[in-house]
C-alpha positions as CSV (number, residue, x, y, z in Angstrom):
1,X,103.5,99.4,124.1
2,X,102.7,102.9,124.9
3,X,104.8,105.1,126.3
4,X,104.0,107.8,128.8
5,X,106.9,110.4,130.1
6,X,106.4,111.6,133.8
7,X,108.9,113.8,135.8
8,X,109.7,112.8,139.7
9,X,109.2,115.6,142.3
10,X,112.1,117.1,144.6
11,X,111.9,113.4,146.4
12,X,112.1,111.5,144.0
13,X,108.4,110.5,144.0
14,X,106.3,109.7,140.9
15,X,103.1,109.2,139.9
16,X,101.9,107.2,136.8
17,X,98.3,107.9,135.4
18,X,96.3,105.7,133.0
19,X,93.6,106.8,131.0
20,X,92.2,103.2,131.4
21,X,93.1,99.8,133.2
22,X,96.2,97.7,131.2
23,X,95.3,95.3,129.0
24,X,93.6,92.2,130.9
25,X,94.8,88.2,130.2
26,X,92.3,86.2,128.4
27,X,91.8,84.2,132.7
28,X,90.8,87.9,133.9
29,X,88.1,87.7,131.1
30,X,87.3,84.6,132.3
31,X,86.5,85.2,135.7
32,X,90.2,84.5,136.6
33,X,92.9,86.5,138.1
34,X,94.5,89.6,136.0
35,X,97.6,88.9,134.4
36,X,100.7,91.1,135.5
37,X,101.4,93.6,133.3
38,X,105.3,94.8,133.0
39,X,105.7,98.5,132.9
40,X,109.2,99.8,131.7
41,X,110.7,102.5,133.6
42,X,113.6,104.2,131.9
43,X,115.4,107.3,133.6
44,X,116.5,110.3,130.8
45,X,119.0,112.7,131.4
46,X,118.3,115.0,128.3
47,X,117.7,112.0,125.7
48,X,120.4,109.6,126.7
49,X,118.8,106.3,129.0
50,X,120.6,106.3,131.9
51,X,118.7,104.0,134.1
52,X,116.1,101.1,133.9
53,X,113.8,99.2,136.1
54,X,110.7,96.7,135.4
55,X,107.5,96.9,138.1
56,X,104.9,94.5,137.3
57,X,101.6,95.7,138.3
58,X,98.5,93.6,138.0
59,X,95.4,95.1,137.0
60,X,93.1,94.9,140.1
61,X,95.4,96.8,142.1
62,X,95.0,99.8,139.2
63,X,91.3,99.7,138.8
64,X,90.1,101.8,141.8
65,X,90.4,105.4,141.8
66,X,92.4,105.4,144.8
67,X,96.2,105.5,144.1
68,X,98.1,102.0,144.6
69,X,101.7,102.5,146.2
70,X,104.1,100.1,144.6
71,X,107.2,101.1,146.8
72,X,110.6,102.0,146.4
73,X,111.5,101.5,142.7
74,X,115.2,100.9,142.0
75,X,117.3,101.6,138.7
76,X,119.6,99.9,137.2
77,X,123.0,100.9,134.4
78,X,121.7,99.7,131.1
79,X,124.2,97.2,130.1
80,X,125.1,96.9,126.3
81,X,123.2,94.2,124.5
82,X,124.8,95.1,121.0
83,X,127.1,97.3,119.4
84,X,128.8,97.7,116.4
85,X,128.5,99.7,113.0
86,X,126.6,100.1,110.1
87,X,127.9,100.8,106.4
88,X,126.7,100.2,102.7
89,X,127.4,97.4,100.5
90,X,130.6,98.8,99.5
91,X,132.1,99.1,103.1
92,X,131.4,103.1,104.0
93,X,130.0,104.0,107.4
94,X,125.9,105.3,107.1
95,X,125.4,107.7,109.2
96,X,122.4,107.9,111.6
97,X,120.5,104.8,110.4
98,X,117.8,103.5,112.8
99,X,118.6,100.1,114.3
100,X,115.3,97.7,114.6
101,X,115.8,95.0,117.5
102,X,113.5,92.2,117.8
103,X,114.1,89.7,121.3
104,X,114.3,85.7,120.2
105,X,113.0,83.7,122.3
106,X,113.9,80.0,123.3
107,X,112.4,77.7,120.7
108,X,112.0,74.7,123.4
109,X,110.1,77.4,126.0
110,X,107.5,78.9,123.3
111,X,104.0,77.5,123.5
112,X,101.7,76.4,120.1
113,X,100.8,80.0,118.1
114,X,103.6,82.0,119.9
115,X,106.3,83.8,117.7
116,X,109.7,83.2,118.1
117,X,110.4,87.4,117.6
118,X,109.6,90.0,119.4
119,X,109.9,93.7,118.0
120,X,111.3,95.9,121.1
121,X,110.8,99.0,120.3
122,X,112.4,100.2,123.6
123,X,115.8,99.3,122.7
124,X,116.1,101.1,119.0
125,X,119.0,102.4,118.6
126,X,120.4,105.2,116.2
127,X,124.0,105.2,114.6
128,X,126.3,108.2,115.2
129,X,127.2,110.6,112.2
130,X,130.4,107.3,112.2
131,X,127.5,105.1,112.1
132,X,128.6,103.7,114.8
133,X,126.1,101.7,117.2
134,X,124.9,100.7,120.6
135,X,121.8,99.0,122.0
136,X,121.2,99.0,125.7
137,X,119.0,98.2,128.4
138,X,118.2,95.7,130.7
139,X,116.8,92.6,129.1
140,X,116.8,88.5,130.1
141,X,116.7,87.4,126.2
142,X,119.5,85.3,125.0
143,X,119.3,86.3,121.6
144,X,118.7,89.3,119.4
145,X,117.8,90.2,115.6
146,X,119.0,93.5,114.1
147,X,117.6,95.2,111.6
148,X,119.2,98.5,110.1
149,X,117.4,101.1,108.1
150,X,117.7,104.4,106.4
151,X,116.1,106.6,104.0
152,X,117.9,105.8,100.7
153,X,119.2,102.7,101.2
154,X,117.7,98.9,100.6
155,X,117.3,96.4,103.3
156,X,120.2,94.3,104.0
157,X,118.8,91.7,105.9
158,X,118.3,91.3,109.7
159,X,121.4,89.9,111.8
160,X,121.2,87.7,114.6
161,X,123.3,88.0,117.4
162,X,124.3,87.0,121.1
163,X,123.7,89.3,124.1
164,X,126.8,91.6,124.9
165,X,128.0,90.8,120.9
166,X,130.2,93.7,120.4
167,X,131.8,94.6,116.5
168,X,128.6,93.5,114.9
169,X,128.8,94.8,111.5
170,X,125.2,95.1,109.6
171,X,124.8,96.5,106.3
172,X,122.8,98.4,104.2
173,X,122.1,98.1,100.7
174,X,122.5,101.8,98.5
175,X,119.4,102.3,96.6
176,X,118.7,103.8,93.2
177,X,117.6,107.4,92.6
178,X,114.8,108.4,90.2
179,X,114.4,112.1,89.3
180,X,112.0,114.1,87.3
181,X,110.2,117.6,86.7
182,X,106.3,117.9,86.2
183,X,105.5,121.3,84.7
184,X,101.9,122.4,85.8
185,X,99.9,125.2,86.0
186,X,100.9,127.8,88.6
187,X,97.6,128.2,90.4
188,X,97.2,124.0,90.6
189,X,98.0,122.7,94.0
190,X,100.9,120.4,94.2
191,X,99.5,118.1,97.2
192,X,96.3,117.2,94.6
193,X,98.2,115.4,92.3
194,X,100.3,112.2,92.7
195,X,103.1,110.6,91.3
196,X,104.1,106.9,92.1
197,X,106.8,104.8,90.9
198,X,106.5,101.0,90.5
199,X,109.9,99.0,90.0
200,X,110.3,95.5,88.9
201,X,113.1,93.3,88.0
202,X,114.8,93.4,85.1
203,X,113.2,91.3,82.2
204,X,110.3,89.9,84.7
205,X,106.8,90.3,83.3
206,X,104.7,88.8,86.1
207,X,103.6,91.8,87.4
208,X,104.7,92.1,90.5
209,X,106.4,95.3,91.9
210,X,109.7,95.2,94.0
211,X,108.9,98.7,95.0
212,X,106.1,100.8,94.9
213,X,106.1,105.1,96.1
214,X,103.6,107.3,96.1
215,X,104.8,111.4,96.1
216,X,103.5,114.6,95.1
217,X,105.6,117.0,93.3
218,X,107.4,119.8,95.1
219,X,106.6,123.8,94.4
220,X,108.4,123.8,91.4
221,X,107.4,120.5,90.0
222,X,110.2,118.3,91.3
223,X,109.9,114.5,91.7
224,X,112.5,112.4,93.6
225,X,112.2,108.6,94.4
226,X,115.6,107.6,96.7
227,X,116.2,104.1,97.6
228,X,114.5,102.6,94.8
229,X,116.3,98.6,94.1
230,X,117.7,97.6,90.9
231,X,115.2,97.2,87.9
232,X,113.3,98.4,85.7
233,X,110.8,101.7,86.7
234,X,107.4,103.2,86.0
235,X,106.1,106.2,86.9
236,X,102.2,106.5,86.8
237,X,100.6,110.3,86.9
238,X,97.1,110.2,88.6
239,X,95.2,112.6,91.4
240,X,93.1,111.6,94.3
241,X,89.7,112.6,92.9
242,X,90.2,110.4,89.8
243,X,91.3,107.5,91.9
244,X,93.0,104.8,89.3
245,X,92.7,106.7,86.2
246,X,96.0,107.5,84.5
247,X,96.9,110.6,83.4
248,X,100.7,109.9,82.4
249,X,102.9,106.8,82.0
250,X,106.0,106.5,81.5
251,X,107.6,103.0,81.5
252,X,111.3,101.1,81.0
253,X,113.0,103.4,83.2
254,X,116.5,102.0,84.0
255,X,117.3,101.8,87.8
256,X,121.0,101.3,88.8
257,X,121.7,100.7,92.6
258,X,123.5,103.7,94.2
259,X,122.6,105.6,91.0
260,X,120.6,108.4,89.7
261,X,118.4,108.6,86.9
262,X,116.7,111.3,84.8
263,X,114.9,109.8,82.1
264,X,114.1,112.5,79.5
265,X,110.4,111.8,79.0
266,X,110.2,112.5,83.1
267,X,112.6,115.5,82.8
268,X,110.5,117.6,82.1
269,X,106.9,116.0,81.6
270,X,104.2,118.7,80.5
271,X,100.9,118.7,82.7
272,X,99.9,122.6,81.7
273,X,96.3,123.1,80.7
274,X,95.4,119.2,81.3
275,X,93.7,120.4,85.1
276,X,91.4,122.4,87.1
277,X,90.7,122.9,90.8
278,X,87.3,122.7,92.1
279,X,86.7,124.0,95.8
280,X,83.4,122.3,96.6
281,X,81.6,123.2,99.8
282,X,78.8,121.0,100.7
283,X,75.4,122.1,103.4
284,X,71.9,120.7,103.7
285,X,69.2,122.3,103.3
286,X,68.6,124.2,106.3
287,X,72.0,125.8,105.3
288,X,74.5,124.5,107.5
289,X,78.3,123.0,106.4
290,X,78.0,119.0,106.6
291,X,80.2,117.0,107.9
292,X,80.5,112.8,106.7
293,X,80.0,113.8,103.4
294,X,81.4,111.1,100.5
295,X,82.1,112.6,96.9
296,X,82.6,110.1,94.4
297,X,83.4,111.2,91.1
298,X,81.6,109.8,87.6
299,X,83.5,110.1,84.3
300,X,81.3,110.4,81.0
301,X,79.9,107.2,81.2
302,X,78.4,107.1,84.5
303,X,81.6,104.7,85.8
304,X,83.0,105.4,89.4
305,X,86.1,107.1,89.6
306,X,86.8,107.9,93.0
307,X,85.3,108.1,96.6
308,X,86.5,110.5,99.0
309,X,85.5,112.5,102.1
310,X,84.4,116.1,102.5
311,X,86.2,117.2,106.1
312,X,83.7,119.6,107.3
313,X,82.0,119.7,104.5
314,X,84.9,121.6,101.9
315,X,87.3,119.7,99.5
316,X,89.1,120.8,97.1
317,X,88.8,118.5,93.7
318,X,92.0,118.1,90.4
319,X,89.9,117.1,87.8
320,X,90.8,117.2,83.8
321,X,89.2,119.3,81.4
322,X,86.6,116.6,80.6
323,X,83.1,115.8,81.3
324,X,83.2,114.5,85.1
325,X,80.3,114.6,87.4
326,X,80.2,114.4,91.0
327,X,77.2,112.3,93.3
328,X,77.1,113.8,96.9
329,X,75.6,111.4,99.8
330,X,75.2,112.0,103.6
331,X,74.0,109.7,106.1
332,X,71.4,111.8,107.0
333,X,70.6,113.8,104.2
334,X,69.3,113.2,100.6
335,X,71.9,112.9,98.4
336,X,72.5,115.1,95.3
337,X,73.9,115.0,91.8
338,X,76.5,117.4,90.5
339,X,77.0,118.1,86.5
340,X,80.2,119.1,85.1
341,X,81.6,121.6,87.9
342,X,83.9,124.1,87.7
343,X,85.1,127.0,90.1
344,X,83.4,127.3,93.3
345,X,80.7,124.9,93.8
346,X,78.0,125.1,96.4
347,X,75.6,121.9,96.5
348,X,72.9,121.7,98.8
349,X,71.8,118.2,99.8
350,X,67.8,117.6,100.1
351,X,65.9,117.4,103.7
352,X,66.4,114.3,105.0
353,X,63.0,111.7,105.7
354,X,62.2,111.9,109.2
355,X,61.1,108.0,111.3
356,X,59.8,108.6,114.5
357,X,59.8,105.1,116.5
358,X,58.0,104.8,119.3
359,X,59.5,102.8,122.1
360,X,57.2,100.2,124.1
361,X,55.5,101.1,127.4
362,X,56.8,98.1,128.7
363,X,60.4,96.9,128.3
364,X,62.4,94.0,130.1
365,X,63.9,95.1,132.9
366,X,67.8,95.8,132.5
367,X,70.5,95.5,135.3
368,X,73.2,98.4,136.1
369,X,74.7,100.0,133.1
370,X,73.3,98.2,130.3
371,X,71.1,100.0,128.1
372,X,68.7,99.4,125.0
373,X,69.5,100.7,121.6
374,X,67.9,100.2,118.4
375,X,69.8,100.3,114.5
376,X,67.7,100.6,111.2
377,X,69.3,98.3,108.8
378,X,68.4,98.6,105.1
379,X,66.8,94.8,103.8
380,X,67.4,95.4,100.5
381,X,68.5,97.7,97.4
382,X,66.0,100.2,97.1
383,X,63.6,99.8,94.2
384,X,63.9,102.1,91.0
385,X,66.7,104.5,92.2
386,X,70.2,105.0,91.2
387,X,71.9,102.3,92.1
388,X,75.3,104.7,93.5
389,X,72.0,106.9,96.0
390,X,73.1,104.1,99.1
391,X,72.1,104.4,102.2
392,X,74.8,103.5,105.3
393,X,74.6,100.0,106.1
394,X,73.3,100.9,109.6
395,X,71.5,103.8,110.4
396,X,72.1,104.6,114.3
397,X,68.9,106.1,115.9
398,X,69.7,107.4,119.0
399,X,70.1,105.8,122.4
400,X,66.5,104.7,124.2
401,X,66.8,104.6,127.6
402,X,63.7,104.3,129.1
403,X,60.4,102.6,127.6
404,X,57.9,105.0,126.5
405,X,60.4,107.0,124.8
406,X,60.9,108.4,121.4
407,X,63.6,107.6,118.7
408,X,63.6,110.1,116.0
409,X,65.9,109.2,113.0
410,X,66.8,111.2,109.4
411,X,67.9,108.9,106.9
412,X,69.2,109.5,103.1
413,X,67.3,108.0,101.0
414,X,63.4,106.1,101.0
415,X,63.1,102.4,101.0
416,X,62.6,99.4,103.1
417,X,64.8,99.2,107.2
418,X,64.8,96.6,109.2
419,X,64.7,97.3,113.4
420,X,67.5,95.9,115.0
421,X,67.1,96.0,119.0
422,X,70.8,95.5,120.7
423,X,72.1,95.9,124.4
424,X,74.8,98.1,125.2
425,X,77.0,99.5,127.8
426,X,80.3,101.5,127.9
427,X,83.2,100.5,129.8
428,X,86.4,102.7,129.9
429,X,85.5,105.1,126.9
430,X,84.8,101.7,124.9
431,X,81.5,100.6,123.9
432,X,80.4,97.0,124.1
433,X,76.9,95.9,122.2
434,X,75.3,92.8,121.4
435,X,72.4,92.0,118.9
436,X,68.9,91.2,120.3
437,X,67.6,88.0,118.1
438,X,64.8,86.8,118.7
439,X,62.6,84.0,117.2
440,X,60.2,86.1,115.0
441,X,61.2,88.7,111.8
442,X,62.0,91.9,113.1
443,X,59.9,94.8,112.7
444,X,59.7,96.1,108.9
445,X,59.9,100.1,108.5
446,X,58.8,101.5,105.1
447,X,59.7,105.1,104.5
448,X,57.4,106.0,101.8
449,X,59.3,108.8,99.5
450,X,57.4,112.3,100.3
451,X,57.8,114.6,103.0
452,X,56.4,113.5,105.4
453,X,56.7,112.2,109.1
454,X,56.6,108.4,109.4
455,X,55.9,107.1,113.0
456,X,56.0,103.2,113.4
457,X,55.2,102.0,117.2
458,X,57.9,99.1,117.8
459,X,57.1,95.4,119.5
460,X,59.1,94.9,122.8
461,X,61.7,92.4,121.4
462,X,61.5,88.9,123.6
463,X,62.4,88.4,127.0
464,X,64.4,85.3,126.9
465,X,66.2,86.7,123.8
466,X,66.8,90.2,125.9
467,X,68.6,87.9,128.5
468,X,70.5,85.8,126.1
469,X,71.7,89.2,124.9
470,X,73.2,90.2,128.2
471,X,74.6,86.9,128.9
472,X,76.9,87.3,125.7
473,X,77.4,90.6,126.6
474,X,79.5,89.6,129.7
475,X,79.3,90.9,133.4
């Protein structure tokens, strides 16, 4: 499904380069041959598709870093699979709406677990400013489904049709517009608070939303939902840092289809004074910006408000003028505990403790590219702390390649790991890895909490599990 453009030269010679092999059939895994893979070739001039061919290539021939000649490669006219136009639900032309197509397939040639549909996204089409229509390309498929869209209107359904089906009319249903005006203080950033609208039908209480938009307002406060279906409307005031906790609410808003509406209590709603902006910057303690740092917000009683990351160690927090506290964490640092901030905020996260593991002398022998690599894995919640002061799941040590060498890792927080031994190798940018278990308990680290060094000398994990290891991993 991807799509890479290329230019011929002078000749008329091309070249097509993969960052990796194509995608391999579940034989090739096997031991079996590759599957061919189709590659699409579709000649431009400007952005019109003039021309199309199909080369099937299979993957062997593209796995060597030599270049594999395919030959002379001839195009062929599109032909016209479907055209047509699109209008709304009272018979007027849309203008540049986006036409989905999806290839059906025979239902007496499909195999158990295969779909009938196919989304090919090759053949999209886009209606004219008469919203007029035409797919095209060179396909084998029977049968077609359509499937028109556009910003402010409502799904109309798809439409089946035949190949070469010409005057196909598909239709799109006009949605409802919702308008409204948040007033907020000048200096608040827009893009830190959110506004989302939640529709449901008229008179249903179940629940469930037909529609659901998130937006944030524009410079000046405005908020616009277009497309919304018929029903009845609420729009919920929150920002990211206080995750689900709402701000504003106003309900029973009345949506007509191909209408607008500007409910009174949303035009204008008044924010002012309710916010402030904190611009948090986050380093260890040797002074340096981190990086993979999680801030999750605490309201008054010590509840969870939100989880987000710090990119590069600097956010910027919307946070009401109430007691909210913030708890820093880093994978590799100690984490730290912020009380009611306001303005700039620096925190410093706390030196992280240091396990030195010390890599057998003597290690079963590995073949070609596979490699060993060890994980710390936490056992259990650590005793007497904070509950919210986690450590990651897995903490990755780095890579040991030879025996005899040392592993130094920095995790967050004391407490009880686990040593997890796995094999690994990397294969086209990817990394494959499977778990070393062997038949006795796995080596128990205990990082004591003071600052100091711990150095535990590891076990060599079990020969016949090493080999099982490998085996799964796959030649």
């Amino acid at each position: 499904g991807k799509v890479r453009p290329f230019r011929t030269d002078a000749s008329g010679v091309f070249t097509l380069e993969f960052g990796e092999a194509p995608a391999i059939g579940a034989e090739r895994k096997k031991g079996g041959p590759g599957v061919p893979e189709r590659v699409e070739l579709t000649l431009l001039e400007g952005v019109e598709r003039i021309a199309v061919a199909h080369l099937d290539v299979v993957p062997e021939a593209i796995e060597a870093d030599a270049p594999h000649p395919v030959g002379d490669v001839t195009f062929a006219a599109p032909t016209t699979i479907a055209e047509g136009t699109v209008v709304d639900d009272v018979g007027a032309p849309v203008r540049y709406a986006r036409v989905e197509v999806e290839q059906l397939r025979d239902l007496t040639l499909l195999k158990q677990g295969e779909n009938e549909a196919s989304r090919d996204s090759a053949l999209e089409a886009v209606a004219d400013e008469n919203g007029r229509f035409a797919v095209r390309g060179v396909r084998s498929a029977r049968r077609y489904r359509l499937l028109p869209t556009r910003a402010g209107y409502r799904d109309g359904g798809r439409v089946e049709v035949e190949a070469g089906a010409t005057d196909v009319r598909l239709t799109l249903r006009r949605g409802g517009v919702v308008e409204g005006r948040l007033l907020l203080d000048p200096d608040l950033p827009r893009d830190l608070v959110r506004a989302t609208l939640h529709v449901r039908r008229a008179g249903a209480n179940d629940g469930k939303s037909l529609f659901s938009r998130e937006t944030s307002p524009a410079a000046d406060g405005a908020l616009a939902w277009i497309g919304a279906p018929e029903g009845v409307g609420m729009v919920v005031i929150r920002t990211h840092a206080c995750g689900h906790r709402d701000f504003a609410k106003i309900d029973d808003i009345r949506i007509e289809a191909g209408g607008s509406s500007r409910d009174p209590r949303l035009d204008p709603l008044d924010l002012r004074g309710k916010f402030h902006v904190v611009e948090l910057s986050v380093v260890g303690s040797d002074g340096r910006r981190l990086g993979e740092v999680e801030v999750e917000t605490l309201d008054a009683d010590g509840k969870p408000l939100s989880k987000r990351g710090a990119d590069r160690g600097v956010t910027r927090l919307c946070l009401p003028f109430e007691p909210i506290d913030l708890r820093l964490w880093h994978p590799a640092y100690r984490p730290t505990f912020v009380a009611r901030p306001f303005g700039a905020v620096r925190a410093t996260l706390g030196s992280p403790f240091v396990v030195r593991l010390r890599a057998p002398q003597r290690l079963p022998a590995l073949q070609g590219d596979v490699e060993y690599v060890v994980d710390l894995v936490p056992t259990a919640p650590q005793q007497g702390r904070d509950p919210g002061m986690r450590t990651l799941a897995t903490q990755r040590v780095e890579r040991i390649v030879a025996p005899g060498r040392d592993a130094v890792v920095r995790v967050g927080a004391p407490g009880e790991y686990a040593v997890q031994w796995r094999v690994e190798r990397q294969r086209n940018k990817a990394i494959e890895a499977k778990n070393i278990e062997g038949p006795r308990p796995r080596d128990v680290v205990l990082v004591p909490d003071a600052d100091v060094e711990t150095t535990v000398d590891l076990r060599p994990p079990p020969e016949a599990a090493v080999q099982r290891a490998v085996q799964r991993l796959g030649p």
